[in-house]
C-alpha positions in Angstrom: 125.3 82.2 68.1 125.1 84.7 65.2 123.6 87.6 67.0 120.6 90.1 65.0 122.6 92.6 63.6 120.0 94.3 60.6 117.4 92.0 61.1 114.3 93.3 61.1 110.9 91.9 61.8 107.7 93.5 61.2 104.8 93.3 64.0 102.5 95.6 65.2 104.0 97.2 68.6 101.0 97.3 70.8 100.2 93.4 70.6 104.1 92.6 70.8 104.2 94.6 74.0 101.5 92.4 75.4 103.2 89.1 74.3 106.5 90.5 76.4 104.7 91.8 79.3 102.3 88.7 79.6 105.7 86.5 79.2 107.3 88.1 82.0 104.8 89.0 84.3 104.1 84.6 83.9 107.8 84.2 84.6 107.7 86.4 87.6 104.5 85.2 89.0 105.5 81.8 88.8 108.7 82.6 90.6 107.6 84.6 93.4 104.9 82.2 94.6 102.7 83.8 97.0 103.4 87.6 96.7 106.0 90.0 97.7 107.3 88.2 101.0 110.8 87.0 100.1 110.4 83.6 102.1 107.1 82.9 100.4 109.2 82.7 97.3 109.0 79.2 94.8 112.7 79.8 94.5 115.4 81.4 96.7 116.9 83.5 94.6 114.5 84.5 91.7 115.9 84.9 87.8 114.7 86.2 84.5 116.5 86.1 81.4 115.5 88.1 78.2 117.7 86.8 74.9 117.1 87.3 71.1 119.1 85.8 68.7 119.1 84.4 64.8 118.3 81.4 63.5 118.3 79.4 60.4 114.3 79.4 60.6 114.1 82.9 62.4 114.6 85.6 64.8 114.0 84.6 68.1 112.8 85.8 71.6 113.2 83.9 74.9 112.1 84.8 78.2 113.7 82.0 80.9 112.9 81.8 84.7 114.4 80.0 87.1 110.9 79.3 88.5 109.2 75.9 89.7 108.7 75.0 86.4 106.1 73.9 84.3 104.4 69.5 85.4 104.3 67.4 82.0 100.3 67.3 83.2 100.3 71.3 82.8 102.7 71.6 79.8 99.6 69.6 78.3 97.2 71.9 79.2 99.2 74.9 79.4 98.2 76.7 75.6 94.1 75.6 76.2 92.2 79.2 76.8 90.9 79.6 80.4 93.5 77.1 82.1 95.5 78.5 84.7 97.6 77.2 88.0 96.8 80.2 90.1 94.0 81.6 92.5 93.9 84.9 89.9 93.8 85.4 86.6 92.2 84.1 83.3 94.4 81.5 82.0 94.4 83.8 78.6 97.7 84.6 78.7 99.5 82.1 76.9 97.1 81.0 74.4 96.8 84.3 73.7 100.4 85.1 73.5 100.8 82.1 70.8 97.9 83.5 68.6 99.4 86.9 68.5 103.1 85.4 67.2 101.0 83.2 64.7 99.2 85.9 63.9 103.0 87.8 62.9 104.1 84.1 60.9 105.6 82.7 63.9 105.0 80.4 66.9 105.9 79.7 70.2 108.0 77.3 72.0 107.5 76.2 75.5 110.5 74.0 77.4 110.3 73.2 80.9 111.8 70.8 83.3 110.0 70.7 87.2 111.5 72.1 89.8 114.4 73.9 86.9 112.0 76.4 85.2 110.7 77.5 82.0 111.7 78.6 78.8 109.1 80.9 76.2 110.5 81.3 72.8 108.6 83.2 70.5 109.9 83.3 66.7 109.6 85.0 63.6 110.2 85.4 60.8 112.8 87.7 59.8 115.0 89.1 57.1 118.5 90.0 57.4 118.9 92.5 54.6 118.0 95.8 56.9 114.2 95.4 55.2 111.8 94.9 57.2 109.8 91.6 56.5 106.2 92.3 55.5 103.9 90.9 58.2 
């Protein structure tokens, strides 16, 4: 996999760092189940994997887990504004996540497998000659 080397992509740094936190924080929620006590944990041995890498179409993000996983009934639902899983939160996060890569020129894609975990890859668009790309 051709790794990023001079690409650069343009985005504005305070609503990218929301897009990696709220990724993240979702991945390690979704792991940890019911809060900090280890045998409460969805899985035994919680995992999060950050990657980038370069694509044909774009530069791409992915934040993995190793978590529970995502139902085909949620992966439905999972984008729609104020639809959430847990007891907290606002069910926000990802939809707004996807508007603020759009909103750069890219999207989001969401794989999951029950019971394996989930995989968030956000991409844009990027260009390899050490410019950056005008968003």
């Amino acid at each position: 996999m051709p790794g990023l080397g001079d690409t650069r992509v343009s985005f504005d740094q305070a609503r990218m760092s929301r897009v990696v936190v709220n990724l993240l924080t979702n991945a390690s929620e979704a792991m940890v189940g019911k809060g900090d006590d280890p045998t409460l944990f969805a899985v035994k041995e919680p995992r999060i994997s950050v990657s980038t890498r370069q694509t044909v179409r774009s530069v791409e993000m992915t934040v993995a887990d190793n978590g529970p996983g995502i139902s085909a009934e949620n992966m439905k639902k999972v984008l729609e504004p104020l639809f959430t899983t847990k007891n907290f939160g606002t069910g926000l996060g990802p939809p707004a996540v996807e508007k603020n890569i759009e909103e750069h020129g890219g999207g989001l894609e969401i794989v999951s497998t029950e019971g394996r975990g989930a995989r968030f890859t956000a991409w844009f668009p990027g260009k390899a000659d050490g410019e950056p790309k005008v968003a």
